[in-house]
TORLO-940100 format. One record per residue: residue number from 1; residue in three letters; x, z, y of N, C-alpha, C in turn. Coordinates in steps of 0.02 Angstrom, whole numbers. Last residue first. Layout:
! residues N
<r><nr>NUM</nr><rest>ALA</rest><n_x>X</n_x><n_z>Z</n_z><n_y>Y</n_y><ca_x>X</ca_x><ca_z>Z</ca_z><ca_y>Y</ca_y><c_x>X</c_x><c_z>Z</c_z><c_y>Y</c_y></r>
...
//
This chain:
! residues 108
<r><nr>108</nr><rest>UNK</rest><n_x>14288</n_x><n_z>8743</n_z><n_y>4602</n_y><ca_x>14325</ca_x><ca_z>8705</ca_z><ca_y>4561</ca_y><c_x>14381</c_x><c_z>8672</c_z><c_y>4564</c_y></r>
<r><nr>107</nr><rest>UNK</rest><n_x>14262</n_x><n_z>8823</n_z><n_y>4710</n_y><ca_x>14312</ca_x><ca_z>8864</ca_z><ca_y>4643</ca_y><c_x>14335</c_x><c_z>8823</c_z><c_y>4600</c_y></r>
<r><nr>106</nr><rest>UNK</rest><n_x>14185</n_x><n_z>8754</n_z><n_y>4792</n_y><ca_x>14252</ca_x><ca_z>8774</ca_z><ca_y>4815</ca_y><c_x>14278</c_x><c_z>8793</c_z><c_y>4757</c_y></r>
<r><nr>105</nr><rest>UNK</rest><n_x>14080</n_x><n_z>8755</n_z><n_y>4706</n_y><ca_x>14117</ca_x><ca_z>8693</ca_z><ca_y>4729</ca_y><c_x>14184</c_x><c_z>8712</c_z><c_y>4749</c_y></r>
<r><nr>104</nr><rest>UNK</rest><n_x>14016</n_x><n_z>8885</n_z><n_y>4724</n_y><ca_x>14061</ca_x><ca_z>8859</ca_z><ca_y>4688</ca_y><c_x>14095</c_x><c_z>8798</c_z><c_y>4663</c_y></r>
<r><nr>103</nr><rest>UNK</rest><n_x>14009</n_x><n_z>8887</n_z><n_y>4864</n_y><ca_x>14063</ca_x><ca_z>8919</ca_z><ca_y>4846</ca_y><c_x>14063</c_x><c_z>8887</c_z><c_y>4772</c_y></r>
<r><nr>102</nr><rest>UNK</rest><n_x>13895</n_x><n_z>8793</n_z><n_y>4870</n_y><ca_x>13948</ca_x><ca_z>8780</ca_z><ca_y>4893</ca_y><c_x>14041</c_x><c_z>8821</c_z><c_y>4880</c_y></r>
<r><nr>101</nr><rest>UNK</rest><n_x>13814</n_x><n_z>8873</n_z><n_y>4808</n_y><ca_x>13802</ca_x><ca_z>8791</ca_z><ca_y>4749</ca_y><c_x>13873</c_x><c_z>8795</c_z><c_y>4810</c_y></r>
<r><nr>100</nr><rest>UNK</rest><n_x>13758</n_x><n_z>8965</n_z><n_y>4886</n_y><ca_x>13804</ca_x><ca_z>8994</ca_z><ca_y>4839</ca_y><c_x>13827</c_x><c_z>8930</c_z><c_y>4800</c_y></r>
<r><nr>99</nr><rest>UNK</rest><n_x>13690</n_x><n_z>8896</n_z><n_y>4966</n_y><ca_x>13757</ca_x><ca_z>8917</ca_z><ca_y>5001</ca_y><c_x>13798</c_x><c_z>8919</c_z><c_y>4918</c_y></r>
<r><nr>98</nr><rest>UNK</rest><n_x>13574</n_x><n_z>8876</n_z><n_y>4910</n_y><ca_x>13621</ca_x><ca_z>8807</ca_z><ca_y>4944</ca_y><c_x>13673</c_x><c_z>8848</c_z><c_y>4938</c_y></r>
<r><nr>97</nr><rest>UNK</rest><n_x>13525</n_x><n_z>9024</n_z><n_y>4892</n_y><ca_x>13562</ca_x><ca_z>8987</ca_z><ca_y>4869</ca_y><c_x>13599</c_x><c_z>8911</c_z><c_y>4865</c_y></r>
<r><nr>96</nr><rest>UNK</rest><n_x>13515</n_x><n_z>9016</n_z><n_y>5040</n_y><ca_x>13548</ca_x><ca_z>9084</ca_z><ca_y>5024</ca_y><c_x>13588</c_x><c_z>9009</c_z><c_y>4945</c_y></r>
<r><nr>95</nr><rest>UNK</rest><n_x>13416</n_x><n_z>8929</n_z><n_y>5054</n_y><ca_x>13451</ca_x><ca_z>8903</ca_z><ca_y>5093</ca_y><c_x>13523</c_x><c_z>8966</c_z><c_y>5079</c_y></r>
<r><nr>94</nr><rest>UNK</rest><n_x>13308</n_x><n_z>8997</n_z><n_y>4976</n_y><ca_x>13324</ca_x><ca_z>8938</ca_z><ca_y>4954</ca_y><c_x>13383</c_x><c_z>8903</c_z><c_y>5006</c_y></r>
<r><nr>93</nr><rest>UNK</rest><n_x>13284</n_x><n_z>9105</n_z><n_y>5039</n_y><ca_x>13321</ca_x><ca_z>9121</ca_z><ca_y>4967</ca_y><c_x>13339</c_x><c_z>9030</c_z><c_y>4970</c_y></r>
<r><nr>92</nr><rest>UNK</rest><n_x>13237</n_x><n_z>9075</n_z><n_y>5159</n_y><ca_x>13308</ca_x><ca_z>9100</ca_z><ca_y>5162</ca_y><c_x>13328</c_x><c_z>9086</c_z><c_y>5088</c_y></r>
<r><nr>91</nr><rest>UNK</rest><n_x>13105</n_x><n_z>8999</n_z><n_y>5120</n_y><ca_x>13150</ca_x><ca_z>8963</ca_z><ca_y>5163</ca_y><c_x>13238</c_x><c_z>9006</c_z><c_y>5170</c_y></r>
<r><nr>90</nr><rest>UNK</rest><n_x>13050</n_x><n_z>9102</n_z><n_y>5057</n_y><ca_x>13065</ca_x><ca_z>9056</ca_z><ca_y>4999</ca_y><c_x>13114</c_x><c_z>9024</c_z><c_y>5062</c_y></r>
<r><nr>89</nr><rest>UNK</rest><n_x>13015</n_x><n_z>9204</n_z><n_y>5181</n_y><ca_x>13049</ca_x><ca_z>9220</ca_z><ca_y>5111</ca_y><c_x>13074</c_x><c_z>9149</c_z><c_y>5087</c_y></r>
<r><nr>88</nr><rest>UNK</rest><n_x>12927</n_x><n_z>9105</n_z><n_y>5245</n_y><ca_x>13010</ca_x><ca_z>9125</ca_z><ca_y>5273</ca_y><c_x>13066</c_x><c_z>9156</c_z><c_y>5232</c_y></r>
<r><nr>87</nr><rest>UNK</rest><n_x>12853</n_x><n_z>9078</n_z><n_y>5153</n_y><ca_x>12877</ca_x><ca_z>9019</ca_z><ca_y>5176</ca_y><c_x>12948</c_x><c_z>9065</c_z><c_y>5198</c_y></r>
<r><nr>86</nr><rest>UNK</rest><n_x>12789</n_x><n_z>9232</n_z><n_y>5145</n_y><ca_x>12805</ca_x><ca_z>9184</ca_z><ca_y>5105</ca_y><c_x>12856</c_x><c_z>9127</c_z><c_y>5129</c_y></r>
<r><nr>85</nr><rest>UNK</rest><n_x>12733</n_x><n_z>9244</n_z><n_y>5292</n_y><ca_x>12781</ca_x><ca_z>9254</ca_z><ca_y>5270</ca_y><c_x>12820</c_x><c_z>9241</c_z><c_y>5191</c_y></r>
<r><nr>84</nr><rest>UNK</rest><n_x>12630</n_x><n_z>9143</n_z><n_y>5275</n_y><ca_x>12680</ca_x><ca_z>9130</ca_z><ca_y>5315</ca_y><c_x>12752</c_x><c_z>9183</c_z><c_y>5296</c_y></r>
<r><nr>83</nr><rest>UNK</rest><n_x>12552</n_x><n_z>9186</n_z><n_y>5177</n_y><ca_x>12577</ca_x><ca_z>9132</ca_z><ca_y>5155</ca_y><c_x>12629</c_x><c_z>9132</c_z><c_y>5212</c_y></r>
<r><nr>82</nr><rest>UNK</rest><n_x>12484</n_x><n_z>9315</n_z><n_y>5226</n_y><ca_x>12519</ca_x><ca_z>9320</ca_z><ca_y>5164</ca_y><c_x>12586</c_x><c_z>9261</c_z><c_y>5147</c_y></r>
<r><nr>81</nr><rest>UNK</rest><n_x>12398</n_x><n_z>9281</n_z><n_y>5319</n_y><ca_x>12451</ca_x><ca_z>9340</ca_z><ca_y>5341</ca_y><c_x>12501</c_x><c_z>9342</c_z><c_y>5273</c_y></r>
<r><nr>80</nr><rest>UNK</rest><n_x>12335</n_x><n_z>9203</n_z><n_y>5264</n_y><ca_x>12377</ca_x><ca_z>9161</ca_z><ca_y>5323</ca_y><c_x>12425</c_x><c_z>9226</c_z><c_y>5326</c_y></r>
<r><nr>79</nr><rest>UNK</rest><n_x>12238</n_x><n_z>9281</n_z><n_y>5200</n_y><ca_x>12291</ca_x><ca_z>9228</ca_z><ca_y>5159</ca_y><c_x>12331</c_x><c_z>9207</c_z><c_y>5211</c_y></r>
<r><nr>78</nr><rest>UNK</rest><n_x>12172</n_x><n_z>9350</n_z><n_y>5288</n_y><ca_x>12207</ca_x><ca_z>9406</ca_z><ca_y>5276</ca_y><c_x>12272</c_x><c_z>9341</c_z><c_y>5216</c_y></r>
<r><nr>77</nr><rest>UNK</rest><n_x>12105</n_x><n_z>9220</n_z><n_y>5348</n_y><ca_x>12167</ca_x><ca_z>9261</ca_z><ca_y>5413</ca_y><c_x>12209</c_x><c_z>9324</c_z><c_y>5336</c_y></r>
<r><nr>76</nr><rest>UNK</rest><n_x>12046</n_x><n_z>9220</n_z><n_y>5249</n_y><ca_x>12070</ca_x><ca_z>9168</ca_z><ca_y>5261</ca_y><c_x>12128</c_x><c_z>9191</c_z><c_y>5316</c_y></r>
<r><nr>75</nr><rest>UNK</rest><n_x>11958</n_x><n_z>9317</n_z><n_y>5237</n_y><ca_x>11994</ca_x><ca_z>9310</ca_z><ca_y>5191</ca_y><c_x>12047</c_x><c_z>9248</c_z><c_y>5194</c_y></r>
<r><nr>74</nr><rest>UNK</rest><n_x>11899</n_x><n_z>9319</n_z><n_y>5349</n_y><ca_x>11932</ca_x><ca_z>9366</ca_z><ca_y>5329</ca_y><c_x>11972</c_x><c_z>9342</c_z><c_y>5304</c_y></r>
<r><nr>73</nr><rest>UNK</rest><n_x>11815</n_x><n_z>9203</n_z><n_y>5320</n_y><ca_x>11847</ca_x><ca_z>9189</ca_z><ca_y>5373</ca_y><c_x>11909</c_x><c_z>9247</c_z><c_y>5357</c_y></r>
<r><nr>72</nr><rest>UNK</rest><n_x>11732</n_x><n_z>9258</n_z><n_y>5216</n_y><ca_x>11781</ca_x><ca_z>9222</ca_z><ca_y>5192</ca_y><c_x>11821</c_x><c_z>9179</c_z><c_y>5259</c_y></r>
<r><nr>71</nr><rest>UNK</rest><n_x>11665</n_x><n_z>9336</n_z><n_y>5306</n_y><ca_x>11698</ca_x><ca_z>9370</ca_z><ca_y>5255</ca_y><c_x>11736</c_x><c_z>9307</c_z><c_y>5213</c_y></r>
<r><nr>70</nr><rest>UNK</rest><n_x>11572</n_x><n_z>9242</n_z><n_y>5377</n_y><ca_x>11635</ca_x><ca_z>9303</ca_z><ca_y>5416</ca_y><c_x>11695</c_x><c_z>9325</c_z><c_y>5357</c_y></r>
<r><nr>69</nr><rest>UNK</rest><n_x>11550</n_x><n_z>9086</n_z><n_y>5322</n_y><ca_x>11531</ca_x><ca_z>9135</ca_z><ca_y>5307</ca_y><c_x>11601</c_x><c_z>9205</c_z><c_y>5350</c_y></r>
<r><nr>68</nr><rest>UNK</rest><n_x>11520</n_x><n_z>8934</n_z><n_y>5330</n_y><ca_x>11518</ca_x><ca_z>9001</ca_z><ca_y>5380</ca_y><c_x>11508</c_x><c_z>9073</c_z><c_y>5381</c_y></r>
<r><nr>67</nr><rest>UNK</rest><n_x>11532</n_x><n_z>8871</n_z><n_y>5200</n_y><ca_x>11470</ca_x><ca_z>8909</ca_z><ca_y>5201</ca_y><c_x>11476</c_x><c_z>8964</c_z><c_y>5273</c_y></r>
<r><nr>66</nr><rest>UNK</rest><n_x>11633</n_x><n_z>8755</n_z><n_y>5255</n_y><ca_x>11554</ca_x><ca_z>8744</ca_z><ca_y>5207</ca_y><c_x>11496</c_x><c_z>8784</c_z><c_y>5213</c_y></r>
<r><nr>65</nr><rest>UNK</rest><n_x>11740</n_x><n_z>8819</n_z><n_y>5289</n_y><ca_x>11697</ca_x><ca_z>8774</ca_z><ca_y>5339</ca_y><c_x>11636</c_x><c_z>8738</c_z><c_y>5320</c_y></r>
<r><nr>64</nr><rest>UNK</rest><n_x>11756</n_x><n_z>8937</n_z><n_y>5192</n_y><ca_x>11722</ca_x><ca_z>8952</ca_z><ca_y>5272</ca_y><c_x>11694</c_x><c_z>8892</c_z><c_y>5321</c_y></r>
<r><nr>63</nr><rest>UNK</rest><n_x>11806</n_x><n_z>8842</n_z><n_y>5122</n_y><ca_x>11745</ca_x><ca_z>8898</ca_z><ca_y>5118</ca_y><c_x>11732</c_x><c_z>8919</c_z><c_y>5169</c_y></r>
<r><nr>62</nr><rest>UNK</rest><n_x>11929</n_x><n_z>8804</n_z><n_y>5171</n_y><ca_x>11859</ca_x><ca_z>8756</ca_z><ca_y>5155</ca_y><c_x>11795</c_x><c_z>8796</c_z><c_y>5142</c_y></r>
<r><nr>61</nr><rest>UNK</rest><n_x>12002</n_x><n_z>8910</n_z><n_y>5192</n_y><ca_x>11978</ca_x><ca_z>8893</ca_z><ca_y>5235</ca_y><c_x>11922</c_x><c_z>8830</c_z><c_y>5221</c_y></r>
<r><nr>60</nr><rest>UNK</rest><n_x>12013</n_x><n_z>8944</n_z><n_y>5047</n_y><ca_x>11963</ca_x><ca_z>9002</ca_z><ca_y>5081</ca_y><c_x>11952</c_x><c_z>8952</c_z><c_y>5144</c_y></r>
<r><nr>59</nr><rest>UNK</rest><n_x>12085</n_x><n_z>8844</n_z><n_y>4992</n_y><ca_x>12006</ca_x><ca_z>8859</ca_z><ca_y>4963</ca_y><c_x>11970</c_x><c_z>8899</c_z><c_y>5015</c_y></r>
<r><nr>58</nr><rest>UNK</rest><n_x>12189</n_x><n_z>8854</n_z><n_y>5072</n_y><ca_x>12154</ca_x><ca_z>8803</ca_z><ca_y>5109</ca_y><c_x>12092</c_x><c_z>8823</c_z><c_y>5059</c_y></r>
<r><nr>57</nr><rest>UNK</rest><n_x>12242</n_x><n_z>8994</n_z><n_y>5012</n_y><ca_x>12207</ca_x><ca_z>8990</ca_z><ca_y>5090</ca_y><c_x>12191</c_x><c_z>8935</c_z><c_y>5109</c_y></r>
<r><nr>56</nr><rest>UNK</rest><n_x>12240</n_x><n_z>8944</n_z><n_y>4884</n_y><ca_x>12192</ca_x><ca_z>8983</ca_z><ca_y>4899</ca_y><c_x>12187</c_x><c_z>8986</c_z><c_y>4985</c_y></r>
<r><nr>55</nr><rest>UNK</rest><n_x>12370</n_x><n_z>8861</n_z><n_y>4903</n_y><ca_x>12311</ca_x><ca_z>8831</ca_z><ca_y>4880</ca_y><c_x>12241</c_x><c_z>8891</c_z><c_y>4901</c_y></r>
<r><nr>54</nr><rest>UNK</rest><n_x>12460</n_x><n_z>8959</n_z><n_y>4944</n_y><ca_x>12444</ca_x><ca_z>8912</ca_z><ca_y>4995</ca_y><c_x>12351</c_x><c_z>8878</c_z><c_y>4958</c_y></r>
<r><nr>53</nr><rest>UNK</rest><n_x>12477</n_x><n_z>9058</n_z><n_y>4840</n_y><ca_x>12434</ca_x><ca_z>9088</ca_z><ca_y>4908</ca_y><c_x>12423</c_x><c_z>9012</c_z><c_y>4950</c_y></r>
<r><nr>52</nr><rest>UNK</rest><n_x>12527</n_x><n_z>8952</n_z><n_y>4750</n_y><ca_x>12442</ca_x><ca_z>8992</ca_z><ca_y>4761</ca_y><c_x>12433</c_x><c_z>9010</c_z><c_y>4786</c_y></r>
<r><nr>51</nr><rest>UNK</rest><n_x>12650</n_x><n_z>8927</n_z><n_y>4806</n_y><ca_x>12588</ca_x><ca_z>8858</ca_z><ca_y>4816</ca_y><c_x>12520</c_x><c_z>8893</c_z><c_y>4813</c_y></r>
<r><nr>50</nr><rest>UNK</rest><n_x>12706</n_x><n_z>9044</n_z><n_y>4814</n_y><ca_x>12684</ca_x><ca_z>9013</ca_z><ca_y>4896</ca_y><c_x>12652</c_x><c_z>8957</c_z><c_y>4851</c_y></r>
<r><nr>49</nr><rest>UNK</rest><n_x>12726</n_x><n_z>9070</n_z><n_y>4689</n_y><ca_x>12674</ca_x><ca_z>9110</ca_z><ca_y>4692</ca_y><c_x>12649</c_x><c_z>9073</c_z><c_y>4764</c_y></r>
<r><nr>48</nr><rest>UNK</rest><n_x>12813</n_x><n_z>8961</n_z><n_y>4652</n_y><ca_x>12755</ca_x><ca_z>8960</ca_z><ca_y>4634</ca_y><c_x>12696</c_x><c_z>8994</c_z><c_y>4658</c_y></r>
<r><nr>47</nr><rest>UNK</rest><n_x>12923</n_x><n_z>9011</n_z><n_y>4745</n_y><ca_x>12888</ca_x><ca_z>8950</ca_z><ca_y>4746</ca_y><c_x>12826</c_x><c_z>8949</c_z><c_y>4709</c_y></r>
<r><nr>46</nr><rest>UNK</rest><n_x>12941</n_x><n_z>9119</n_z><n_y>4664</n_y><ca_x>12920</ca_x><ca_z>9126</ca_z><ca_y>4738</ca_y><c_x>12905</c_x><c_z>9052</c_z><c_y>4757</c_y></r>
<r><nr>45</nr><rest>UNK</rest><n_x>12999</n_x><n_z>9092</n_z><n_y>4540</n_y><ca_x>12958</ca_x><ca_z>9131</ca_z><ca_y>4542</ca_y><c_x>12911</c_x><c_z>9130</c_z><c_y>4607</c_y></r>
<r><nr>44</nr><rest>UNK</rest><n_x>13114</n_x><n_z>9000</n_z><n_y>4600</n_y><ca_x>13061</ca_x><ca_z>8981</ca_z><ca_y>4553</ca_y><c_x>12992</c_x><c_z>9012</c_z><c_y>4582</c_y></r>
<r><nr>43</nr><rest>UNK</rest><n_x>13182</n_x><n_z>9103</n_z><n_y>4634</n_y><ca_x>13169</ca_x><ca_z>9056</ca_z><ca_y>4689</ca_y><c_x>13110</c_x><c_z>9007</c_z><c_y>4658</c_y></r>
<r><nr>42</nr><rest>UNK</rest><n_x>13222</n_x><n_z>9183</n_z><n_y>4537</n_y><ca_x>13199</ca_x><ca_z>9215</ca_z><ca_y>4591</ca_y><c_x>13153</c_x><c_z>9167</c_z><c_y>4613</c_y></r>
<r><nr>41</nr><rest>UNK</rest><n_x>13285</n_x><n_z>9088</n_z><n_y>4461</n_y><ca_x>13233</ca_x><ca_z>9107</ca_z><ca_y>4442</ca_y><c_x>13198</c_x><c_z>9137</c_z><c_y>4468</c_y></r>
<r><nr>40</nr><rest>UNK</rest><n_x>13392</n_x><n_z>9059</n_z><n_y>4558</n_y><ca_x>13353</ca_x><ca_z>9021</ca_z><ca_y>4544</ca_y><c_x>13303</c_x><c_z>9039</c_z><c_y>4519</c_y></r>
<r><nr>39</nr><rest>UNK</rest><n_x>13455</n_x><n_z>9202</n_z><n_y>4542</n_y><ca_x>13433</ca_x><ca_z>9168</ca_z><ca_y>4601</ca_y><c_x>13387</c_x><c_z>9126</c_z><c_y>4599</c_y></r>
<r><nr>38</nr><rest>UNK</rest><n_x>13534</n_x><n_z>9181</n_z><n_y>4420</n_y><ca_x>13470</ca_x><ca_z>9250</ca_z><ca_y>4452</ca_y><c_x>13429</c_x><c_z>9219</c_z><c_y>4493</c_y></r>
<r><nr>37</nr><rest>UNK</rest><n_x>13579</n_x><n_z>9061</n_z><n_y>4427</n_y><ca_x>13534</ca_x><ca_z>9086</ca_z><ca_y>4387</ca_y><c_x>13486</c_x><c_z>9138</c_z><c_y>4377</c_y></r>
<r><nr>36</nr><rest>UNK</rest><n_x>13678</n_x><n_z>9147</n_z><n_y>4533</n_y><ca_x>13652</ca_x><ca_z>9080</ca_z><ca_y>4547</ca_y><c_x>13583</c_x><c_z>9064</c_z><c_y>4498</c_y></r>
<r><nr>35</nr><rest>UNK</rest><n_x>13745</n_x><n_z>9241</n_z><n_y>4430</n_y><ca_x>13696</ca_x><ca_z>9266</ca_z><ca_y>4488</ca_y><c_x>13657</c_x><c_z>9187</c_z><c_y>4521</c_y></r>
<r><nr>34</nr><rest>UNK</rest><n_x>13821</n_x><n_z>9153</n_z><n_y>4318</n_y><ca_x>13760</ca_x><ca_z>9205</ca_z><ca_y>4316</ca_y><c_x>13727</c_x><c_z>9231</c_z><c_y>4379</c_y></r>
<r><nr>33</nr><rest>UNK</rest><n_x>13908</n_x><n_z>9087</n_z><n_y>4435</n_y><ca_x>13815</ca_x><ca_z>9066</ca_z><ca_y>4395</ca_y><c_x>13800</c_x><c_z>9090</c_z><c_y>4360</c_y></r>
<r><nr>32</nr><rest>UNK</rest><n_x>13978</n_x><n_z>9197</n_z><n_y>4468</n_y><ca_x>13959</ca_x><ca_z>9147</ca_z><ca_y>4506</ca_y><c_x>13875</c_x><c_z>9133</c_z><c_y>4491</c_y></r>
<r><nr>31</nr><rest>UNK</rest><n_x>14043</n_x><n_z>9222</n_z><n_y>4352</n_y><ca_x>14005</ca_x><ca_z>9283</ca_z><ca_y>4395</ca_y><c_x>13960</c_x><c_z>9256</c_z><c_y>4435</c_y></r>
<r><nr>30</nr><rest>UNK</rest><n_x>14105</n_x><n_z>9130</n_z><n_y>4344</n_y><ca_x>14059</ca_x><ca_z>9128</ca_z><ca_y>4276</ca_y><c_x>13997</c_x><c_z>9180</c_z><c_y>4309</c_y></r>
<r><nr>29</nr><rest>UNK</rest><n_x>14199</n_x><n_z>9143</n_z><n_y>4433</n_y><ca_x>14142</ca_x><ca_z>9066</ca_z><ca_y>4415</ca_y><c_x>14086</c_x><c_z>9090</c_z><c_y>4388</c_y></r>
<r><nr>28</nr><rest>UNK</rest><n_x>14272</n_x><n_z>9228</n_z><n_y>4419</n_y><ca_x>14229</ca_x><ca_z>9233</ca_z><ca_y>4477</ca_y><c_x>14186</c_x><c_z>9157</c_z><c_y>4477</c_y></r>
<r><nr>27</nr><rest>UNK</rest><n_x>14348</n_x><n_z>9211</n_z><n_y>4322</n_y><ca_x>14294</ca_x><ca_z>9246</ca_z><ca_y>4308</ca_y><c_x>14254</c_x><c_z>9264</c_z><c_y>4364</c_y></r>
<r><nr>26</nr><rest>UNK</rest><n_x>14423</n_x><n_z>9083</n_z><n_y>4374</n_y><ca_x>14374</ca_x><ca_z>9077</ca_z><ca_y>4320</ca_y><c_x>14317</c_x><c_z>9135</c_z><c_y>4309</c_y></r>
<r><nr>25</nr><rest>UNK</rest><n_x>14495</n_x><n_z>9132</n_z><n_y>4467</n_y><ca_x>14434</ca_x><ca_z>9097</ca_z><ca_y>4496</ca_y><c_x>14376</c_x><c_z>9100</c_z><c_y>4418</c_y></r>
<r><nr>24</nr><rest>UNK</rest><n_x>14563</n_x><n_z>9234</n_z><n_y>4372</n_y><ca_x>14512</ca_x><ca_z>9242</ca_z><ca_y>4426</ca_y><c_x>14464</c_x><c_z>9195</c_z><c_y>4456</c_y></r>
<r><nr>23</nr><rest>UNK</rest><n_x>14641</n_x><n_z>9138</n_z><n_y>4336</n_y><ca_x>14590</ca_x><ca_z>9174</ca_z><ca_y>4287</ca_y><c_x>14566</c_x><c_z>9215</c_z><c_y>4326</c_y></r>
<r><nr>22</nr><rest>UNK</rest><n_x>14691</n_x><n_z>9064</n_z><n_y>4423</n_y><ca_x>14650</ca_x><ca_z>9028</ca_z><ca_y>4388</ca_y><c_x>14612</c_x><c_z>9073</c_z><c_y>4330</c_y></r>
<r><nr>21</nr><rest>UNK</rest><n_x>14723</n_x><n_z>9179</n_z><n_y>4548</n_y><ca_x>14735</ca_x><ca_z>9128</ca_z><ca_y>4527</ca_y><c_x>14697</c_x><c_z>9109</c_z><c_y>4468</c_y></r>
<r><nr>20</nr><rest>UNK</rest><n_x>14666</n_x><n_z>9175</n_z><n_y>4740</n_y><ca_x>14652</ca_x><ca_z>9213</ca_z><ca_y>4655</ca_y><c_x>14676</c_x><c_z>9143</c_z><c_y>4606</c_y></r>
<r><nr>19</nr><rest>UNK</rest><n_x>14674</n_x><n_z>9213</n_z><n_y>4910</n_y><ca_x>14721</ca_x><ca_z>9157</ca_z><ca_y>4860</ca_y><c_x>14694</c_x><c_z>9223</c_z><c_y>4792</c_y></r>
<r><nr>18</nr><rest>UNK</rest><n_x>14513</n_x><n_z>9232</n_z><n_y>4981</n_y><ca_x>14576</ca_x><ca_z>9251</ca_z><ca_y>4957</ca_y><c_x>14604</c_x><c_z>9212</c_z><c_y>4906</c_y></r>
<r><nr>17</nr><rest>UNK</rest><n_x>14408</n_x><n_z>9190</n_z><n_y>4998</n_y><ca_x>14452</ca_x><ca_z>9161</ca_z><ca_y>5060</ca_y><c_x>14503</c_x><c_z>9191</c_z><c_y>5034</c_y></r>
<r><nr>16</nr><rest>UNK</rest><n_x>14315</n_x><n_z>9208</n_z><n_y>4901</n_y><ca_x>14332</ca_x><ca_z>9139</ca_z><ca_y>4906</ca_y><c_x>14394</c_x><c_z>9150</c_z><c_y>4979</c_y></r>
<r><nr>15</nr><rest>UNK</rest><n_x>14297</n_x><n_z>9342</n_z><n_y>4923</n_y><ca_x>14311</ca_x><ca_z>9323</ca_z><ca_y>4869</ca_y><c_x>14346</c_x><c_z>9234</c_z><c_y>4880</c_y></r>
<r><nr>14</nr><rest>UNK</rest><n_x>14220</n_x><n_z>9338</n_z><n_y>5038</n_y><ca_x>14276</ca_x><ca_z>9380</ca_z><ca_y>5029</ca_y><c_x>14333</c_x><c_z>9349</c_z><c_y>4969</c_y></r>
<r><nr>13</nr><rest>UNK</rest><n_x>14121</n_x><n_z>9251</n_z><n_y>5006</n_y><ca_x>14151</ca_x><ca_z>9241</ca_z><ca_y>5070</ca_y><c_x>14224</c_x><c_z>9268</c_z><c_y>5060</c_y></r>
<r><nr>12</nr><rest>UNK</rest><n_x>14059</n_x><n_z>9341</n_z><n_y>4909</n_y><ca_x>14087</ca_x><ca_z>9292</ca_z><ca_y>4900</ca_y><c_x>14117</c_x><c_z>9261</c_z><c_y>4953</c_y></r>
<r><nr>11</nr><rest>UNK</rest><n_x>14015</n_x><n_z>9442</n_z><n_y>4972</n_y><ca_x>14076</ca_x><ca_z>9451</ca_z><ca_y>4935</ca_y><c_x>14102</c_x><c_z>9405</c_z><c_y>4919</c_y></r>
<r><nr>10</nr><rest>UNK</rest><n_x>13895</n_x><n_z>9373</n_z><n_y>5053</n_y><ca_x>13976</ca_x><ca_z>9394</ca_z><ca_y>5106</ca_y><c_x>14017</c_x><c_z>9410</c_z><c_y>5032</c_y></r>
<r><nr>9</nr><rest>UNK</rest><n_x>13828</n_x><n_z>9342</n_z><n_y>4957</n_y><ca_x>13868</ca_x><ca_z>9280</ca_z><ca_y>4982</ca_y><c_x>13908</c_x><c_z>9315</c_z><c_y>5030</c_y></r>
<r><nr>8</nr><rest>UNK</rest><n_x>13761</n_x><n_z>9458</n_z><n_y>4928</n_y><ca_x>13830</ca_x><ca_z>9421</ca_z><ca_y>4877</ca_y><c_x>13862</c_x><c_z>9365</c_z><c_y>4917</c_y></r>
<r><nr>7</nr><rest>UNK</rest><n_x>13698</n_x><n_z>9509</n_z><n_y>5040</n_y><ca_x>13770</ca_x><ca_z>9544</ca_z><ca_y>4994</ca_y><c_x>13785</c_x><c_z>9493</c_z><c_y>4967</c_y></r>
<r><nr>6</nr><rest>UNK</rest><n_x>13596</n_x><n_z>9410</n_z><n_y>5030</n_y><ca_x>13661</ca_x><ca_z>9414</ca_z><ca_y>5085</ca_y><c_x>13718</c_x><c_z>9446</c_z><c_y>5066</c_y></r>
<r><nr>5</nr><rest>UNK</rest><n_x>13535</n_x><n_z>9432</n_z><n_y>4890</n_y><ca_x>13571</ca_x><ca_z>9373</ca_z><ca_y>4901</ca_y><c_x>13639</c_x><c_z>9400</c_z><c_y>4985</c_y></r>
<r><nr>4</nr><rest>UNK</rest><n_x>13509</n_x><n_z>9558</n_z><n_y>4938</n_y><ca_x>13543</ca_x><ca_z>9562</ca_z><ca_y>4899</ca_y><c_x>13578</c_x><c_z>9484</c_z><c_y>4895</c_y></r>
<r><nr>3</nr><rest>UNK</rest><n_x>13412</n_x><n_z>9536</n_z><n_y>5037</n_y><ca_x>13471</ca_x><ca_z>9588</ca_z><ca_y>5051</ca_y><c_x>13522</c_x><c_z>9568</c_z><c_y>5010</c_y></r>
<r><nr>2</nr><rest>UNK</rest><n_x>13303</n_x><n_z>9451</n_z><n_y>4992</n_y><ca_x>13343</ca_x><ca_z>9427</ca_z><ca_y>5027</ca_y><c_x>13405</c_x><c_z>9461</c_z><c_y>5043</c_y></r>
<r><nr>1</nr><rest>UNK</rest><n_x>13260</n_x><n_z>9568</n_z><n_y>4901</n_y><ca_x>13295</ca_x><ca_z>9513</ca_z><ca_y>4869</ca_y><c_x>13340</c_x><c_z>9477</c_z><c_y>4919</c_y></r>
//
């Protein structure tokens, strides 16, 4: 997903630095937030899923500091291996689409 957001914001890079006149910008608007709407729902989707891996790795780490148990220590390193990268996912898409909310500022 992150690939594909970077593809679009270099075409759009492309796209926005060339003189297009008003029925171009227009159908490079509309192109615009239909993919911005992709995006968001992307970005939705991945926000939600990082609050449950986050909520489950503080369940697992309160479980382990209640019942000391090895196997929910596991499970607590194998949620930390999940949630961090999470964060770095949701931290590009959500700074991917900032960008794209700027090109189309520029089109207006």
């Amino acid at each position: 997903m992150w690939q594909k957001l970077q593809d679009f914001i270099r075409y759009m890079e492309e796209k926005t630095d060339a003189e297009l006149d008003e029925t171009q910008k227009q159908q490079l608007k509309e192109e615009l937030q239909t993919k911005i709407g992709y995006f968001q729902h992307e970005r939705i989707v991945h926000l939600l899923v990082m609050f449950l891996t986050a909520i489950c790795t503080l369940l697992s780490l309160l479980g382990f500091v209640a019942f000391q148990s090895i196997g929910i220590a596991f499970l607590f390193v194998a949620l930390m291996c999940l949630f961090v990268p999470y964060i770095v996912h949701y931290y590009h898409l959500e700074n991917g689409v900032q960008k794209l909310y700027t090109f189309y500022d520029k089109l207006k």
